[in-house]
N, C-alpha and C positions, 0 to 999 in steps of 0.2 A: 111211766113214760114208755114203757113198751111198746113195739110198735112204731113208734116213731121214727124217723130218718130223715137226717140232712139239716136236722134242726140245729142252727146257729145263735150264737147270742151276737150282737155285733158289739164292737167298743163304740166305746163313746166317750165324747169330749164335748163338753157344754159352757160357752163361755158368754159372760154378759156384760155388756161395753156398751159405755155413757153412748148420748149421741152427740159424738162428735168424730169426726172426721180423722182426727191424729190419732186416733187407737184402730183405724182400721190397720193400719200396717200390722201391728202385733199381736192382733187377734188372727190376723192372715198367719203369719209368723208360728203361733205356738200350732196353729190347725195342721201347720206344713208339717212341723216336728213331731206330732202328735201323729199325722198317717206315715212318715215315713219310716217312725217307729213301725209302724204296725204293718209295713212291708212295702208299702209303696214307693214309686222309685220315677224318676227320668220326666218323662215326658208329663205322664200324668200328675205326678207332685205340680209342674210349673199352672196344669188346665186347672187344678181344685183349686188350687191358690188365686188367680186369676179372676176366674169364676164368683170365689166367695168374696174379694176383694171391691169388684163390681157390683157382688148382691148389696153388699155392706152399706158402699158408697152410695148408694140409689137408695135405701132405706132413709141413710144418715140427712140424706139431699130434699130428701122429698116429706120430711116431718114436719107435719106440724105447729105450731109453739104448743099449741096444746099436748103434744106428744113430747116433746123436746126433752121432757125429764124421765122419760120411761125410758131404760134400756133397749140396745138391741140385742135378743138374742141370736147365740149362733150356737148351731149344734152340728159336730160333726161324728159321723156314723159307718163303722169301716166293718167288714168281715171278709170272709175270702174270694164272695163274688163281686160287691159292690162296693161303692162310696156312695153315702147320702150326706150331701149340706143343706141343713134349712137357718132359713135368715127370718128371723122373726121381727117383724116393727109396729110401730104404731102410728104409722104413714094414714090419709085419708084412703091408699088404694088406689090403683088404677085397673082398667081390663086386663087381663093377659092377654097378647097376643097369639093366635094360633102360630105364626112363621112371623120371623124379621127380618127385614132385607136392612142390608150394610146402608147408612144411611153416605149421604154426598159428603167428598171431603172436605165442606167448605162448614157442614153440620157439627154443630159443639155441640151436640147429646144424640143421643139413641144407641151407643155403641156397646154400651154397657148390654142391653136386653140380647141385642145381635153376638156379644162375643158368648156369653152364660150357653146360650141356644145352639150357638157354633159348639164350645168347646164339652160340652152336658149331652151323655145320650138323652136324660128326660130332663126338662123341667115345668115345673105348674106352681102358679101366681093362689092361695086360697086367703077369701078375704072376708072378715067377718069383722060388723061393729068393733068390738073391743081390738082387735089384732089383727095381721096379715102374717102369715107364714108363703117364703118361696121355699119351694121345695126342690132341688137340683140330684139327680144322682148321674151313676156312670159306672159301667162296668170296670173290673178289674181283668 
């Protein structure tokens, strides 16, 4: 490995949760305790959580029956420059949007895509027959 410089390994935390709806809080929950072990603090603990909370929930919302018994996974990815959350499902998929404008407040959905976007330096939608990974990161 000579040579080499600046090479990180990240942590990782990988958790996989029924689809259902009442394990999103605790899988939000260990992801929080999991980066704030790993240095994270304040403001940015409330965005990852947030974030991943919403991926979850739009995953959980939007399966299938045929999907309903696959997990969803969640993987969280931390090192000293960044945080990476990917939300893995087995949703039919939808486009990713390039930009999301806040939808009207009279709109019972679309918030979720608009906060991730808001609160996420990057994220991208990738979608393939068998699975959907969102991929969300954000600097530290």
């Amino acid at each position: 490995m000579s040579g080499l410089h600046g090479v990180s390994r990240p942590r990782v935390l990988r958790l996989s949760l029924g689809c259902n709806l009442t394990l999103v809080r605790s899988a939000a929950e260990a992801a929080r305790a999991f980066l704030a072990e790993h240095g994270c603090a304040g403001q940015d603990l409330v965005d990852y959580e947030l974030a991943l909370v919403e991926a979850c929930n739009n995953a959980i919302r939007h399966s299938a029956a045929s999907g309903r018994h696959k997990p969803v996974l969640v993987e969280v990815l931390c090192d000293a420059r960044e945080v990476e959350l990917r939300v893995t499902d087995h949703t039919p998929g939808f486009e990713w949007p390039e930009k999301v404008s806040l939808p009207d407040s009279e709109s019972e959905s679309g918030r979720g895509l608009y906060l991730i976007q808001t609160l996420m330096d990057y994220s991208n939608y990738f979608r393939s027959p068998a699975e959907n990974i969102l991929v969300m990161r954000k600097k530290r």
